[in-house]
NUBADO-908924 format. One line per field, with one value per residue (C-alpha): residue number from 1; x, y, z. Coordinates in Angstrom, 3 decimals, always signed. Layout:
REM NUBADO-908924
pos [NUM,...]
px [X,...]
py [Y,...]
pz [Z,...]
This chain:
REM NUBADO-908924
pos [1,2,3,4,5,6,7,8,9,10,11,12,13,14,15,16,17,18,19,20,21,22,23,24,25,26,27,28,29,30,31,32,33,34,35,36,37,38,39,40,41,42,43,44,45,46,47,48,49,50,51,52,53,54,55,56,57,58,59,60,61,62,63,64,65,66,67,68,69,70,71,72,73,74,75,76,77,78,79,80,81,82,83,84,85,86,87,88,89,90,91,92,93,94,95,96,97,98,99,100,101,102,103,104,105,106,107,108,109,110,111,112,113,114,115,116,117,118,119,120,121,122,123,124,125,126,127,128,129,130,131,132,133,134,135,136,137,138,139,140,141,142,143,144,145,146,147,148,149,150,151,152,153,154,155,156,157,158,159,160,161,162,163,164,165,166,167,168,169,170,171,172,173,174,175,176,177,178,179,180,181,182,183,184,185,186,187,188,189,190,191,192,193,194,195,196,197,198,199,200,201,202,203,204,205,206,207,208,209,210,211,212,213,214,215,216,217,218,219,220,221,222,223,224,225,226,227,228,229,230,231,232,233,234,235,236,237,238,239,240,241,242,243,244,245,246,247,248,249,250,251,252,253,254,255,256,257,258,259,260,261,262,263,264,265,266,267,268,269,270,271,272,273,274,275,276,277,278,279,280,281,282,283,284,285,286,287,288,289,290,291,292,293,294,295,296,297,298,299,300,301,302,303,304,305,306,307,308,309,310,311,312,313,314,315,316,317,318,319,320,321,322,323,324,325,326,327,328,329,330,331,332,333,334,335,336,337,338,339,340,341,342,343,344,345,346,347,348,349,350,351,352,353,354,355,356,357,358,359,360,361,362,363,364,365,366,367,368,369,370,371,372,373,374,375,376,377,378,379,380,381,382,383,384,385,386,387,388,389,390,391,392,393,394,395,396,397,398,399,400,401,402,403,404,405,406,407,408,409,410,411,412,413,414,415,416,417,418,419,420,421,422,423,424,425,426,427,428,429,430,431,432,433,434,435,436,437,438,439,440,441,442,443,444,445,446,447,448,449,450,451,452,453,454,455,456,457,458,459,460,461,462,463,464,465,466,467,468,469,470,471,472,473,474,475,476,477,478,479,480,481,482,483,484,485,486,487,488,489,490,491,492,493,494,495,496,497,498,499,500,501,502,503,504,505,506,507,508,509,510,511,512,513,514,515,516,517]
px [-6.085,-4.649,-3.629,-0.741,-1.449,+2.055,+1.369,+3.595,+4.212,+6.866,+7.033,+6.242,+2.557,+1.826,+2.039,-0.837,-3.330,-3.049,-6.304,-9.145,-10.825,-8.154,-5.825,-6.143,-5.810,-3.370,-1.715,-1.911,-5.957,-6.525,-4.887,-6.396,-9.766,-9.506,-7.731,-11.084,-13.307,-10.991,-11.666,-15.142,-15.659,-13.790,-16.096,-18.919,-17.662,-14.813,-15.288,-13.405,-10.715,-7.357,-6.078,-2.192,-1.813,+1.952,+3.045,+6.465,+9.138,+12.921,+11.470,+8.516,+5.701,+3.387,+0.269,-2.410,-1.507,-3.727,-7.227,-10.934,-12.010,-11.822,-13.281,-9.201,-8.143,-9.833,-9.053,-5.481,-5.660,-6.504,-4.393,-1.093,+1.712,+3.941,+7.507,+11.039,+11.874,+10.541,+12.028,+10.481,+12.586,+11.985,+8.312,+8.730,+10.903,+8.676,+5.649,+7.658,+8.889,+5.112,+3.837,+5.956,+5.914,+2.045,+1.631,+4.483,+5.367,+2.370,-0.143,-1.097,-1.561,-2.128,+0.813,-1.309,+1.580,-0.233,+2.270,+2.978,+5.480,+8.294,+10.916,+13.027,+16.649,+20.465,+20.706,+17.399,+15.447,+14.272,+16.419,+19.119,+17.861,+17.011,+20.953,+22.018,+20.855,+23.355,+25.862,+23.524,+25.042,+22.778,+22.354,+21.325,+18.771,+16.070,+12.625,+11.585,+10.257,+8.514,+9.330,+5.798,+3.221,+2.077,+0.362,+1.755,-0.790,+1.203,-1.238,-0.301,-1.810,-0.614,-1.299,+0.280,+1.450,+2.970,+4.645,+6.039,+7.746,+9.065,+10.269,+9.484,+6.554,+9.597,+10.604,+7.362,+6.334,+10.140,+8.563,+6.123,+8.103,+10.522,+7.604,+7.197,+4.577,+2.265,+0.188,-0.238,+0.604,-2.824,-2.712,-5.537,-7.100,-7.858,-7.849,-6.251,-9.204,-10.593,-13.104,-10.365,-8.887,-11.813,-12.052,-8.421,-9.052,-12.633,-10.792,-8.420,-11.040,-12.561,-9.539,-8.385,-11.513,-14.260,-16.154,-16.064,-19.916,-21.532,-24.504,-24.346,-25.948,-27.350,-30.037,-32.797,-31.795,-29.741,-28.379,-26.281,-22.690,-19.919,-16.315,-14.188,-11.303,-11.632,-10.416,-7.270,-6.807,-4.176,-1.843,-2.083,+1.723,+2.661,+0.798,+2.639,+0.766,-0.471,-2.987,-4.502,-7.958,-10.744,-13.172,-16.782,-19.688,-21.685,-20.798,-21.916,-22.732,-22.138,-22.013,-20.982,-18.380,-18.030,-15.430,-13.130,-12.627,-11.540,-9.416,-6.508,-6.258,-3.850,-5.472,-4.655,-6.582,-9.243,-12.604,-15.453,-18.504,-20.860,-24.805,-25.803,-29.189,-30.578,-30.568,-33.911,-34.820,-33.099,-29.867,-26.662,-24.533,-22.310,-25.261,-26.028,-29.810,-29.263,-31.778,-31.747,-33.807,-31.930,-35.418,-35.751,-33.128,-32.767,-36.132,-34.755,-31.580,-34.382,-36.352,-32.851,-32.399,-35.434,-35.581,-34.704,-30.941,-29.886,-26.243,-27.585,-28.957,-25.966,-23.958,-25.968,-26.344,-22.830,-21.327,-24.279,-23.732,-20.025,-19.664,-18.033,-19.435,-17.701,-18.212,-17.625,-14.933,-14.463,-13.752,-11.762,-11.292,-13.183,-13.408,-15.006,-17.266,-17.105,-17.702,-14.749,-14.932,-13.548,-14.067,-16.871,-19.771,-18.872,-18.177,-17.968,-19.080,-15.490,-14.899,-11.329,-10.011,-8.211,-5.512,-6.201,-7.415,-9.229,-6.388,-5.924,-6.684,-4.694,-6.935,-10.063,-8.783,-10.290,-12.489,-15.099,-15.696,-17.007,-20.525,-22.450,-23.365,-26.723,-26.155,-24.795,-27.195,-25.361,-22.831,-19.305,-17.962,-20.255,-23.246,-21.256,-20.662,-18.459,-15.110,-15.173,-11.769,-11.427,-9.048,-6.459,-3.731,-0.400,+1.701,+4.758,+5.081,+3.673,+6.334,+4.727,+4.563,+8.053,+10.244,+11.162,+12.595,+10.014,+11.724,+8.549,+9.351,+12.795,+11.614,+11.644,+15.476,+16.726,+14.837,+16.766,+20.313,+19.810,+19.005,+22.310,+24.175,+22.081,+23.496,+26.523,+26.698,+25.804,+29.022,+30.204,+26.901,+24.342,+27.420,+25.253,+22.461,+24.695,+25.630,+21.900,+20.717,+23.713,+22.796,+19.770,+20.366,+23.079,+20.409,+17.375,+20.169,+21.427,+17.839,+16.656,+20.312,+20.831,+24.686,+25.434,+23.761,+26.636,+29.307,+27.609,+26.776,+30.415,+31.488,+29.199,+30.741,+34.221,+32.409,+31.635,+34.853,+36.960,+34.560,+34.915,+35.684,+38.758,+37.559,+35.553,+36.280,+39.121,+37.055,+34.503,+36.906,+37.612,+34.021,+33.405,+36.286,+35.234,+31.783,+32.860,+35.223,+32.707,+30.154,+32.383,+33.291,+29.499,+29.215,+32.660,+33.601,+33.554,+30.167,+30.826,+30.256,+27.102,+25.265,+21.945,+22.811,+26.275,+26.490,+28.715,+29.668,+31.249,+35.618,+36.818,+39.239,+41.032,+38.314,+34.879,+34.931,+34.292,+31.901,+28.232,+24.229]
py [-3.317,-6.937,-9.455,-11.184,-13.952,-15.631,-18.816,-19.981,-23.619,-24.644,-26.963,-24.571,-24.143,-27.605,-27.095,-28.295,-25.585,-26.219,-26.434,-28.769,-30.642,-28.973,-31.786,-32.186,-28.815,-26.858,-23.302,-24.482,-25.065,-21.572,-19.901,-21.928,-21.134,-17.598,-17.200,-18.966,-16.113,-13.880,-15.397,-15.905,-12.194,-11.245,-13.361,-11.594,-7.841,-7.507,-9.971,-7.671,-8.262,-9.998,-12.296,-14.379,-17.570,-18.421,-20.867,-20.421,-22.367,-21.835,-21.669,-19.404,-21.659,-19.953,-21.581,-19.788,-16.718,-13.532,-14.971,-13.618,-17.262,-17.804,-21.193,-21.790,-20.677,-22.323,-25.879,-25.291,-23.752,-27.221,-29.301,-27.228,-29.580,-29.505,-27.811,-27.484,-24.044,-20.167,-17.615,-14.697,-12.549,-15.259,-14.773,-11.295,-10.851,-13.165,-11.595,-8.028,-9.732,-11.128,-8.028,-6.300,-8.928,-8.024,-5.205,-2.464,-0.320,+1.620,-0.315,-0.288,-3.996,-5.334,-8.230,-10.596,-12.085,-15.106,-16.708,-18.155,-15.987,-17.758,-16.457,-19.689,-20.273,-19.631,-18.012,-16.704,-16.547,-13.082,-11.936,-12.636,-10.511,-7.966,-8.023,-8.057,-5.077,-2.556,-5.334,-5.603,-5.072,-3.660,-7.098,-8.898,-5.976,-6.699,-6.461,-3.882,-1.266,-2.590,-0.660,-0.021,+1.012,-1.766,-2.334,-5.202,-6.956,-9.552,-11.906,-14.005,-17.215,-16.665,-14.400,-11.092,-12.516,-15.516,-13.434,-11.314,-14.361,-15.293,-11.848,-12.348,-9.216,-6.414,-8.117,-8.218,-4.763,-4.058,-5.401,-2.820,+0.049,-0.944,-0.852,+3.209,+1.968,+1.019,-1.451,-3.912,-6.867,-8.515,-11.393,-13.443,-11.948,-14.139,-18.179,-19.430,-21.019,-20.917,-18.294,-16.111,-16.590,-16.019,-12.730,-11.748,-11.592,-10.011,-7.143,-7.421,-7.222,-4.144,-2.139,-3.091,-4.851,-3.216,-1.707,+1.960,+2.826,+6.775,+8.337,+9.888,+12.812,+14.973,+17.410,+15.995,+12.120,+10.376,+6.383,+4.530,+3.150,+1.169,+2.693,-0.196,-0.223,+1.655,+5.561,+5.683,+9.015,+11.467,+14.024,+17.267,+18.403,+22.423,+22.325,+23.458,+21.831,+18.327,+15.701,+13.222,+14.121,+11.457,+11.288,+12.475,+9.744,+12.281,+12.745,+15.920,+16.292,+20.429,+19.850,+18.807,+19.632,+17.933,+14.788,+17.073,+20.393,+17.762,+16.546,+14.099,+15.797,+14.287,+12.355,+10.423,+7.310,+5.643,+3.641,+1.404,+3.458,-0.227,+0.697,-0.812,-2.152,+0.124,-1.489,-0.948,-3.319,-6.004,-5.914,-5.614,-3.568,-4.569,-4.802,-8.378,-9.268,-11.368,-14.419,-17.852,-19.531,-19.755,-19.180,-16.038,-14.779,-15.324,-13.728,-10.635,-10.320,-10.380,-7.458,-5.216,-5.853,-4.395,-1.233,+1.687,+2.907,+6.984,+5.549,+3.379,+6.336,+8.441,+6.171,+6.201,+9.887,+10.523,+7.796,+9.220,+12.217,+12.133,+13.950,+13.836,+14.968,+16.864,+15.703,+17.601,+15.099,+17.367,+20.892,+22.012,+18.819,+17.519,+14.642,+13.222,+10.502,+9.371,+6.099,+3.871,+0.994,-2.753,-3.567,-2.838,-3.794,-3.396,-0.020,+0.800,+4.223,+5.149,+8.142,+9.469,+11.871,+14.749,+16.271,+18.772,+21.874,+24.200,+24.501,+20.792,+21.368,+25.235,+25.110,+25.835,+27.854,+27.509,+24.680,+26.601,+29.020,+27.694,+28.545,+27.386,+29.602,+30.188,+32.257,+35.097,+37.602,+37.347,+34.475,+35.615,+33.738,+35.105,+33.129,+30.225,+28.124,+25.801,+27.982,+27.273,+27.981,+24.727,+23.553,+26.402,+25.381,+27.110,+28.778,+26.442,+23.385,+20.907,+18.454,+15.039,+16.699,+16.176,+13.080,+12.179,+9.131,+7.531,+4.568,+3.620,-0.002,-1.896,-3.274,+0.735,+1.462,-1.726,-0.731,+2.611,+0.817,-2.125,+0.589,+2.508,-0.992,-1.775,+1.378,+0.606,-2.587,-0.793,+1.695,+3.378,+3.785,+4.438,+7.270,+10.394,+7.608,+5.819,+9.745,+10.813,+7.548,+8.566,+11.876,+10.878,+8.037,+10.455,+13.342,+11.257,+9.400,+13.148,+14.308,+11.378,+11.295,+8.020,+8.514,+4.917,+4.719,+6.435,+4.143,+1.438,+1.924,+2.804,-0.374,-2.547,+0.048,-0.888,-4.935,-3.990,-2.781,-5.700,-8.238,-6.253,-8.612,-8.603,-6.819,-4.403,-0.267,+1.136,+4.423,+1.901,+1.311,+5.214,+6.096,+3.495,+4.314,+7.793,+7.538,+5.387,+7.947,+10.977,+9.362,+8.430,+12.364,+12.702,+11.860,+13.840,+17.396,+20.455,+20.581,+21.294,+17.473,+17.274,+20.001,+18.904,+21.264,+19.609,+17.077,+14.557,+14.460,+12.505,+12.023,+13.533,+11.080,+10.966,+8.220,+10.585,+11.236,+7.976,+7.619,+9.060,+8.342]
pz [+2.701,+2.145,+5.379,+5.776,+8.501,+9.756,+11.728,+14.417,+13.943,+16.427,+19.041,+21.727,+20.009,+20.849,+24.652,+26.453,+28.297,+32.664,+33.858,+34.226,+31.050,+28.701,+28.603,+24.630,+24.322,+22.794,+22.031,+18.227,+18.862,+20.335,+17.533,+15.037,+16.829,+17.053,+13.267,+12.366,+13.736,+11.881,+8.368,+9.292,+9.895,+6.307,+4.509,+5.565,+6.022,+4.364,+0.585,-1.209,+1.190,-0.006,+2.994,+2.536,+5.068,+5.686,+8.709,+10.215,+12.611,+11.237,+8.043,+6.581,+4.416,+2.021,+2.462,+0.596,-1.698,-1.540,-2.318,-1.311,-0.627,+3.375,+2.734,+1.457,+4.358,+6.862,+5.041,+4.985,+9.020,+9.582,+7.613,+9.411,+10.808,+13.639,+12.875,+15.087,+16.314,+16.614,+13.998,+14.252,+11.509,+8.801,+9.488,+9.062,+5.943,+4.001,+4.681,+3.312,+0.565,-0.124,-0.293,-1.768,-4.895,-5.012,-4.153,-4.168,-1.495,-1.424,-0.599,+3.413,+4.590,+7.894,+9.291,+11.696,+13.692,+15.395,+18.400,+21.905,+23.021,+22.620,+21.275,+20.178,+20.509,+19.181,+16.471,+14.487,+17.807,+18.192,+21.066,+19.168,+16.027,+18.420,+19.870,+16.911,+15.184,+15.151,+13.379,+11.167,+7.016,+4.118,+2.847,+6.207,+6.855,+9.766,+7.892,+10.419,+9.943,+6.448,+3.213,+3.343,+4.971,+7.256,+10.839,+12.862,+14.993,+16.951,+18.651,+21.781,+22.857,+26.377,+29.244,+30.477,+33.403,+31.228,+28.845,+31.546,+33.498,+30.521,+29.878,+26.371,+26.826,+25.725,+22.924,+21.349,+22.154,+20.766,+17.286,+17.429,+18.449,+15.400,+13.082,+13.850,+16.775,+13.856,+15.358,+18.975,+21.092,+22.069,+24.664,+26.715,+29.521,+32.474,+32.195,+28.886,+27.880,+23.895,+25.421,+25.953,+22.711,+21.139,+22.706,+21.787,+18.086,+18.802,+19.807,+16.568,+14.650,+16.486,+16.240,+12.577,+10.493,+12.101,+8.880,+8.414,+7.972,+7.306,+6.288,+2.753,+2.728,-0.968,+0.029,+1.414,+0.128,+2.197,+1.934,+4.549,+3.005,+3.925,+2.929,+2.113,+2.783,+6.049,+5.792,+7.804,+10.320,+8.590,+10.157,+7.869,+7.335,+7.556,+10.781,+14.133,+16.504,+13.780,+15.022,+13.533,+11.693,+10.673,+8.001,+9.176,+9.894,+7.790,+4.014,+2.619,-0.799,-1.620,-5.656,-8.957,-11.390,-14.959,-15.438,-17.427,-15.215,-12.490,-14.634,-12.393,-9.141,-6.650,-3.802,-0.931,-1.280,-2.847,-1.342,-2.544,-1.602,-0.827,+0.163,+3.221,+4.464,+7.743,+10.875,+11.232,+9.032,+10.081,+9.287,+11.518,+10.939,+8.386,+6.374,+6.021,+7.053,+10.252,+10.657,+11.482,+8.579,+5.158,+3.649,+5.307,+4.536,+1.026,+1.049,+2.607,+0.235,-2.439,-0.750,+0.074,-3.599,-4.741,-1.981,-3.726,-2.782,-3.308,-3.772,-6.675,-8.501,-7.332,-8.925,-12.332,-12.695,-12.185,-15.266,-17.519,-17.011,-16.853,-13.767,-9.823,-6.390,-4.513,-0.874,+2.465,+4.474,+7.541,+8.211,+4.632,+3.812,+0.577,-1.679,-4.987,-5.396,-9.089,-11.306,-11.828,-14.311,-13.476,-16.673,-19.969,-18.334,-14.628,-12.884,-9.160,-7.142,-6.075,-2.795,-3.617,-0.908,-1.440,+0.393,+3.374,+2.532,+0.124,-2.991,-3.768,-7.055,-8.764,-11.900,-9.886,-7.092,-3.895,-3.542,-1.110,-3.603,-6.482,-7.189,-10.595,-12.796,-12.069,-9.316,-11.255,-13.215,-16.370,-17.723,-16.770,-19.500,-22.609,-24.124,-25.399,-22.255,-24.200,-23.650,-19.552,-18.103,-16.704,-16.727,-16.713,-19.171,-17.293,-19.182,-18.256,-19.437,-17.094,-15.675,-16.661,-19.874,-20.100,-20.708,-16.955,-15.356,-13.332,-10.532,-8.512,-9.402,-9.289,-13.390,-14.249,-12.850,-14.401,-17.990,-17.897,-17.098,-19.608,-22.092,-21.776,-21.775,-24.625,-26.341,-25.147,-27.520,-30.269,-30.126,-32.253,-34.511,-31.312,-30.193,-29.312,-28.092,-25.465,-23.707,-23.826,-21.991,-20.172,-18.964,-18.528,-16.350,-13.912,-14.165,-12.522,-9.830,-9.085,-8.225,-5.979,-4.096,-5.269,-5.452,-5.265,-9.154,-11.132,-9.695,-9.877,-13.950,-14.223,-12.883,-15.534,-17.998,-17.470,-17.155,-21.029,-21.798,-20.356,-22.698,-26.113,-28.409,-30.822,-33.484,-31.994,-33.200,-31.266,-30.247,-28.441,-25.325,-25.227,-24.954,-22.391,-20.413,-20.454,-19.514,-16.351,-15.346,-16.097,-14.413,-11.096,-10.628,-10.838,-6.944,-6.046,-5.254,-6.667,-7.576,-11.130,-12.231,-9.472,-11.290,-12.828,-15.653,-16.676,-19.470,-20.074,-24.020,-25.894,-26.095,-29.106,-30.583,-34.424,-34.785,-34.154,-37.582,-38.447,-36.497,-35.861,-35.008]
């Protein structure tokens, strides 16, 4: 789950700390201080973790891109500058645009919003964003709540009581409420002292980076692992009554099933299964052997190394043998644990978790039923155990089979339109072309309810039109013209042009016979 850490920078963070033998101090200091126990504690639980470092005022900095080295992180912390004033929304919208530039919209990230309280002033201050919502136009969009999914940990270096004179306290907590109440405004308890900030992001780390350990469990072998990234709770749908559910602290292994009867079942997420060393040997409990001699320790790495792990040979049997584990999440709730390679001569033990219930995957029916073989007196599928019925080919053809549009990324919907513009160009040779990119194109905007689509191709159609050169064939324009105009009644009434079924073909003109593939 990657970090986004926005830095507050403004004047207002260099305010000194009241109180005795704190004169030097400063807000900057106790965010700087407690962001350092933060990297600290995702260099040594969470490696694999992808942190971001930007520092805002008016303006939004990128100091560090996503990197696993915390060492960067704390160098640039340090070498931060003084700014002018608080923008809150800049902060925000360039930590959506961040991720969404490296990660999509599916990813889940965390947004560590480290501040004062102050809101700033005029216009881009956050009460003003806030006032202003409702005014708002599709291209001056408030980055709240984030295109995707996202927790927003907004972390005061002041006290309830401050933030609360200030009346600043709503605001904040409006942030969160905007963000579909993923996520929490921390501030100091008691004295603002660094020993208060360094509590505040103790408890950030509790409730979002604590390390999600269980006990993996396969007869009467057992190993201790650490899910990464943490499972998050779920809320089954079709339920009437739905609340959250949580994966167990006890992972069940109930059997096996080859590579290929799994085949690519849909699932909700995937995890590094990591072993970790037992407590009672010395380690804590993220694993890492906790002593106070570097000798020593290096000396106990060298003896966890050699201890023999069940997820290690888990983890070989199941690429040899080229199969999965199924594994027992929760009350009819299952996953697989398989082998996934990084590259040729690195592969990971992976947990991927299905979805609620018993019939996640159709070509093996219900999960809870399958039994091996074994336990039946004769082999219910003749002597030859090569012709298994898994999977169960359907007798329709499978939709991915098919040639279908695909716009999970902004690069896929512009392909598709710079292909029919493309064909456009190529009028009147690419003729029958140019109407199925056409139809294709209206088909896939129909489905998703992207109405908007049609117009807006017709517009660069008639664009195309307008720049025809001289000498171009006469039945170009006439094809172009009509496509624009087809593709317009597309998104009007009756729904005879709105049918999926309906295709838009070409004019017939006295030049079509001139004219061809």
């Amino acid at each position: 789950m990657p970090t986004v850490v926005l830095l507050d920078t403004s004047l207002s963070m260099a305010r000194p700390i009241c109180g005795e033998a704190a004169d030097e101090v400063q807000r900057k200091h106790l965010a700087a201080h407690g962001l350092g126990i933060l990297f600290e504690h995702l260099s040594s639980q969470y490696r694999l973790e992808f942190t971001a470092l930007a520092a805002f005022s008016s303006a939004c900095k990128l100091l560090v891109p996503f990197t696993r080295d915390c060492n960067v992180l704390q160098e640039e912390l340090s070498c931060v500058d003084d700014q002018d004033k608080t923008c809150i929304e800049v902060a925000l919208q360039t930590a959506s645009t961040l991720v969404q530039e490296e990660w999509g919209l599916n990813t889940c990230c965390q947004i560590v919003l480290v501040t004062d309280g102050c809101l700033g002033i005029g216009k881009g201050s956050l009460r003003h964003s806030l006032r202003t919502l409702a005014q708002r136009t599709e291209n001056s969009t408030f980055p709240l709540p984030f295109a995707f999914p996202a927790k927003l940990h907004v972390m005061c270096a002041a006290s309830l009581e401050e933030l609360q004179a200030m009346g600043t306290l709503d605001s904040l907590e409006r942030l969160v409420e905007l963000n579909n109440g993923q996520g929490k405004v921390y501030t100091l308890e008691g004295s603002i002292s660094i020993k208060a900030a360094q509590a505040m992001f103790c408890k950030l780390i509790d409730d979002a980076f604590s390390p999600f350990l269980s006990v993996l469990h396969c007869g009467h072998l057992s190993s201790e692992v650490h899910l990464f990234p943490r499972p998050e709770p779920i809320v089954p749908e079709n339920q009437l009554e739905p609340h959250p559910i949580t994966v167990s602290a006890d992972l069940q292994i109930v059997g096996f099933i080859e590579i290929g009867d799994v085949a690519s079942p849909p699932v909700l997420s995937r995890h590094l299964v990591l072993p970790t060393s037992s407590t009672k040997d010395g380690g804590d409990e993220g694993g890492a052997p906790h002593v106070e001699d570097g000798g020593e320790e290096e000396v106990s790495v060298q003896k966890a190394g050699s201890r023999p792990s069940f997820c290690v040979l888990l983890h070989g049997s199941l690429k040899v043998e080229a199969m999965v584990a199924m594994v027992q999440l929760g009350p009819e709730w299952l996953g697989m644990l398989h082998s996934q390679a990084d590259s040729k001569k690195k592969s990971n033990l992976m947990l991927s978790l299905f979805y609620p219930g018993t019939e996640m995957m159709p070509w093996l029916g219900r999960l809870d039923r399958l039994t091996p073989i074994s336990d039946f007196a004769e082999n219910p599928y003749g002597e030859d155990n090569s012709k298994m019925p898994f999977p169960v080919i359907p007798e329709s053809k499978r939709s991915y089979a098919q040639n279908v549009v695909v716009w999970i990324k902004p690069s896929a919907l512009q392909g598709d339109i710079q292909r029919v513009l493309r064909n456009a160009r190529k009028l009147p040779e690419k003729l029958q072309t140019f109407y199925k990119e056409v139809n294709r194109l209206r088909r896939a905007a129909l489905a998703c309810g992207f109405t908007d689509l049609p117009n807006a191709v017709a517009e660069l159609l008639e664009r195309e039109c307008s720049l025809l050169p001289d000498k171009t064939h006469p039945d170009v324009a006439f094809q172009l013209i009509h496509a624009a105009k087809q593709l317009r009644r597309s998104t009007r009434r009756p729904a005879e042009h709105t049918n999926y079924e309906y295709t838009i073909v070409p004019l017939r003109t006295h030049f079509s016979d001139n004219t061809g593939d």
